[in-house]
C-alpha atoms as a printed R data frame, in Angstrom:
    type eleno elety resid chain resno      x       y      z
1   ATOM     1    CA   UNK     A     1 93.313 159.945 43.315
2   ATOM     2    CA   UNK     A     2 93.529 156.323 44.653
3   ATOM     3    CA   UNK     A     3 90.553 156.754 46.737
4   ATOM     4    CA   UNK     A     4 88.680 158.486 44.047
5   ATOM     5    CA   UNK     A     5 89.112 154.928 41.992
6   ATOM     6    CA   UNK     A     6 87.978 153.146 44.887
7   ATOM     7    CA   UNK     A     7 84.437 155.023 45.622
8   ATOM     8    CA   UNK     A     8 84.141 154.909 41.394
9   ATOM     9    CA   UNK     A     9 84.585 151.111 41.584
10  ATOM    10    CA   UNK     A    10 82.340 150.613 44.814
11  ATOM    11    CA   UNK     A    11 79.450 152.545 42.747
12  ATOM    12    CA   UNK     A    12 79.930 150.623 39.581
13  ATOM    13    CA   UNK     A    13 79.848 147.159 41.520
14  ATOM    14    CA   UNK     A    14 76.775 148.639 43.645
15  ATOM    15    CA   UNK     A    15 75.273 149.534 40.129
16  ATOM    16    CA   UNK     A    16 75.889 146.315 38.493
17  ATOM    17    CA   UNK     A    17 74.387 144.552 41.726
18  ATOM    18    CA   UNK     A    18 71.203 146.609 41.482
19  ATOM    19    CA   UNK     A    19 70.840 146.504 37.797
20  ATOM    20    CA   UNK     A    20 71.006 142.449 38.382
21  ATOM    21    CA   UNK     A    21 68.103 142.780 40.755
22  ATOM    22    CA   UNK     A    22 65.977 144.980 38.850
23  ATOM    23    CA   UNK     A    23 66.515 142.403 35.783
24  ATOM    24    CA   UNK     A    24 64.944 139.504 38.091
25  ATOM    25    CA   UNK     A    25 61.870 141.393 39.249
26  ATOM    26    CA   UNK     A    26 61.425 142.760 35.066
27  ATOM    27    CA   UNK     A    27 61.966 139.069 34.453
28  ATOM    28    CA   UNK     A    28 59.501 137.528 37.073
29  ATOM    29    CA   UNK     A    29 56.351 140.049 36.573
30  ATOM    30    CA   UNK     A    30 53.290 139.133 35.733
31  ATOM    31    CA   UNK     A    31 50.787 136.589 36.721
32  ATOM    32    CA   UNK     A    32 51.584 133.131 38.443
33  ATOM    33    CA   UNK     A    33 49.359 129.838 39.949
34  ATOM    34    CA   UNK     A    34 50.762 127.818 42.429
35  ATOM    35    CA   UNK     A    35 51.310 124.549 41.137
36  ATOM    36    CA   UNK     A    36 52.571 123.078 44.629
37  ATOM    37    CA   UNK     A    37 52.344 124.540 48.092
38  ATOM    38    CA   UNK     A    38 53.256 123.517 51.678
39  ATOM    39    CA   UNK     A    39 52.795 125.370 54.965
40  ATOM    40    CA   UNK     A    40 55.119 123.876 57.974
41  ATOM    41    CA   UNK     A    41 55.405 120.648 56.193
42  ATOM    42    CA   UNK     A    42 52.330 119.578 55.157
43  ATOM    43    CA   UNK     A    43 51.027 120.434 51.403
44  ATOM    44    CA   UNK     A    44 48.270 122.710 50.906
45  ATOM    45    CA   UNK     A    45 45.326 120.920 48.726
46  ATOM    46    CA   UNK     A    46 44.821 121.479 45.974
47  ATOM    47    CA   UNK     A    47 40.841 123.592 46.403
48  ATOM    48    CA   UNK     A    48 43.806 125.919 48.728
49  ATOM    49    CA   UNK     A    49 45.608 126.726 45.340
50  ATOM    50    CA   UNK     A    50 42.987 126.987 42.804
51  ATOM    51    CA   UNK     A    51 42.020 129.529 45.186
52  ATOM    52    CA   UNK     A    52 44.993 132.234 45.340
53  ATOM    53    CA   UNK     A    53 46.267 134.265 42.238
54  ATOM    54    CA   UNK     A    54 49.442 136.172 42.708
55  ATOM    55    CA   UNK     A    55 50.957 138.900 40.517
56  ATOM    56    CA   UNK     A    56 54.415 140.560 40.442
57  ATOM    57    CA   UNK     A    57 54.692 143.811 38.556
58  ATOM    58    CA   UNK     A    58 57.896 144.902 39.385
59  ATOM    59    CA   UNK     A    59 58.802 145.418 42.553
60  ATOM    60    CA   UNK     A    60 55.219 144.864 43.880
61  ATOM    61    CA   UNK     A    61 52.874 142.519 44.518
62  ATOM    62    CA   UNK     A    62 49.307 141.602 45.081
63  ATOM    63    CA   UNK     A    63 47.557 138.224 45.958
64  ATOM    64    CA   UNK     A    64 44.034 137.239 46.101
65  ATOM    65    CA   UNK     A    65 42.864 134.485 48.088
66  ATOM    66    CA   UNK     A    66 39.214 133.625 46.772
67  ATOM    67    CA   UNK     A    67 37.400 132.734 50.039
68  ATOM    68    CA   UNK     A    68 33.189 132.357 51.144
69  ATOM    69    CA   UNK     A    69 33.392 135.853 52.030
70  ATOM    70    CA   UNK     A    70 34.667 137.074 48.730
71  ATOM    71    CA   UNK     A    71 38.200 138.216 47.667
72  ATOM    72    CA   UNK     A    72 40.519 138.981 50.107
73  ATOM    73    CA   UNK     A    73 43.412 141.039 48.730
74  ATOM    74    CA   UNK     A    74 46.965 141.562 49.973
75  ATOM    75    CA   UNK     A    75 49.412 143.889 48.375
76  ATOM    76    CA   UNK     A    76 52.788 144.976 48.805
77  ATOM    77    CA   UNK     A    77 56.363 145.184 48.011
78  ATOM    78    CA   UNK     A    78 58.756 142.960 46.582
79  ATOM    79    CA   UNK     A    79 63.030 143.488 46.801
80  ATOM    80    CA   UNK     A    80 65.592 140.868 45.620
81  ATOM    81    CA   UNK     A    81 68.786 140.688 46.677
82  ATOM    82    CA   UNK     A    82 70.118 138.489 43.122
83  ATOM    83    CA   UNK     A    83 73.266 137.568 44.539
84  ATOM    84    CA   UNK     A    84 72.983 135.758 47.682
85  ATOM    85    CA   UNK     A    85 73.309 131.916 47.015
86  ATOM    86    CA   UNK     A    86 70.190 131.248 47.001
87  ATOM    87    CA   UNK     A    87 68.858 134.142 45.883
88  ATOM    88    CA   UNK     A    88 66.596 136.292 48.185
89  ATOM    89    CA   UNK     A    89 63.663 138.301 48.558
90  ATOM    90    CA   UNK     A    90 62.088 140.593 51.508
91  ATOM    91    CA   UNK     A    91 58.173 140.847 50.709
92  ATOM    92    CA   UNK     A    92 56.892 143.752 52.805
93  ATOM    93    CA   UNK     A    93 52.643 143.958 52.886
94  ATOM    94    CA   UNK     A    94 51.049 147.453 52.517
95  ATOM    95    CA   UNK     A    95 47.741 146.343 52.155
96  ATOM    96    CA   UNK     A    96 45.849 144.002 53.567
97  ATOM    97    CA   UNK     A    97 46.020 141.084 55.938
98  ATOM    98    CA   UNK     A    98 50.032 141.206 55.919
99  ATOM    99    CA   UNK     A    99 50.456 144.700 56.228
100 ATOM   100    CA   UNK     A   100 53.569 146.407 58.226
101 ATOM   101    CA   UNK     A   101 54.902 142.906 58.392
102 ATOM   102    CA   UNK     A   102 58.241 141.823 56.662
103 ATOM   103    CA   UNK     A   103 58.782 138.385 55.314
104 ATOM   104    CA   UNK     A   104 62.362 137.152 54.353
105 ATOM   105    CA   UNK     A   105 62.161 134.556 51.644
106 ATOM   106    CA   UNK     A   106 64.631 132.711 49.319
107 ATOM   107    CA   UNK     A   107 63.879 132.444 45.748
108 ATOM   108    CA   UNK     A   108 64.898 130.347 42.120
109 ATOM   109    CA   UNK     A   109 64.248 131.655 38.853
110 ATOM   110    CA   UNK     A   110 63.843 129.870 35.127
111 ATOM   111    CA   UNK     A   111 61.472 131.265 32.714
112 ATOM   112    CA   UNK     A   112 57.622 130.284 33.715
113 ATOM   113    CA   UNK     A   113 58.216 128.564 36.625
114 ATOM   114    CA   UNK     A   114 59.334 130.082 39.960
115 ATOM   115    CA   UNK     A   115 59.932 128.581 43.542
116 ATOM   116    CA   UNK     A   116 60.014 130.911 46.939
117 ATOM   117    CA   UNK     A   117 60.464 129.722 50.401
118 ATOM   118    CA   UNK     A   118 59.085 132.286 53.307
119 ATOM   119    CA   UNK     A   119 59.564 132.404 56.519
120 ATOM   120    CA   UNK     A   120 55.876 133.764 57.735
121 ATOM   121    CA   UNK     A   121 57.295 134.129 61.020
122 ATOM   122    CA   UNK     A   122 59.522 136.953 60.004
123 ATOM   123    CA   UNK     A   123 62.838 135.526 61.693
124 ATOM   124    CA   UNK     A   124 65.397 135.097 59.014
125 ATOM   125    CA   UNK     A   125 65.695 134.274 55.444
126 ATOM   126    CA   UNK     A   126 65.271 130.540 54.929
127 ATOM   127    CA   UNK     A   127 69.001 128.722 53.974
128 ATOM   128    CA   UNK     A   128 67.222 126.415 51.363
129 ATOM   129    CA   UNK     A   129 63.892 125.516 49.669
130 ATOM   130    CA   UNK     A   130 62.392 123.037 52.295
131 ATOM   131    CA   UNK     A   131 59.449 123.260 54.754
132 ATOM   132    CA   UNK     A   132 59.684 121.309 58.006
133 ATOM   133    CA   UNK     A   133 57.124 120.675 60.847
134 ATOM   134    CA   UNK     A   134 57.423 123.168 63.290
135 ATOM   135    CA   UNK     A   135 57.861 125.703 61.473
136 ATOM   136    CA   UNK     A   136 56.450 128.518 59.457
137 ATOM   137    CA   UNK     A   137 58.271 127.612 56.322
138 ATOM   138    CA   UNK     A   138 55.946 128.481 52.925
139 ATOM   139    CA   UNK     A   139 57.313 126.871 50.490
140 ATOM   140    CA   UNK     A   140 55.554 127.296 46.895
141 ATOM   141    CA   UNK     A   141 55.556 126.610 43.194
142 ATOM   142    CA   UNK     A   142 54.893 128.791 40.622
143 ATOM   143    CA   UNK     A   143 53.949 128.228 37.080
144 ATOM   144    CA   UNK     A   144 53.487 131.445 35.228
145 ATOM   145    CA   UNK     A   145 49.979 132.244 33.977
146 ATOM   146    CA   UNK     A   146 49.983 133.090 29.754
């Protein structure tokens, strides 16, 4: 009986940790700008922003970068894991120039704005929201798009 109670309470604390996740990626779809960016360091200008759009519907994604050869898209997939301190997030490309590759990320939350740090080399999940020279630490703001 004991270790009936046990696998019911592992299932309702794996439930309640997957509901939490699903509430972040409801709460965090739809359309964003980058407000601030920087790559390794060094901030992206602003022509670099202006030039990207990035939507979350659920858990996937898509960005457009707007370049002289037209738009190039890149979608994929989005999970959260809500309760690590920080918070984080595995983006996963399907299609496009990121696709098959993983990228572990950190991310904070609070209503239309949104910050994610990701580590474009793949390696490991970044341990807070800073981007240092070298490294492949993309740090970004987000203001969401009404």
């Amino acid at each position: 009986m004991k270790s009936y109670l046990c696998i019911l309470a592992v299932s309702l604390f794996a439930f309640a940790l997957a509901a939490r996740a699903a509430d972040d990626l409801k709460a965090m779809s739809g359309s964003w700008k980058l407000t601030k960016a920087e790559l390794a360091g060094r901030p992206m200008p602003p022509a670099v922003l202006n030039s990207i759009s990035f939507k979350l519907d659920g858990g996937n994604y898509a960005v457009v970068v707007q370049t002289e050869k037209g738009p190039s898209p890149d979608k994929g997939t989005v999970t959260v894991d809500a309760t690590a301190k920080p918070k984080g997030m595995t983006v996963t490309g399907v299609e496009g120039p990121n696709a098959g590759k993983s990228f572990p990320a950190i991310y904070e939350f609070t209503g239309d704005t949104m910050r994610i740090c990701y580590d474009l080399s793949g390696a490991a999940r970044p341990t807070e929201f800073k981007s240092t020279p070298g490294t492949m630490l993309y740090l970004v703001d987000y203001e969401r798009v009404k």
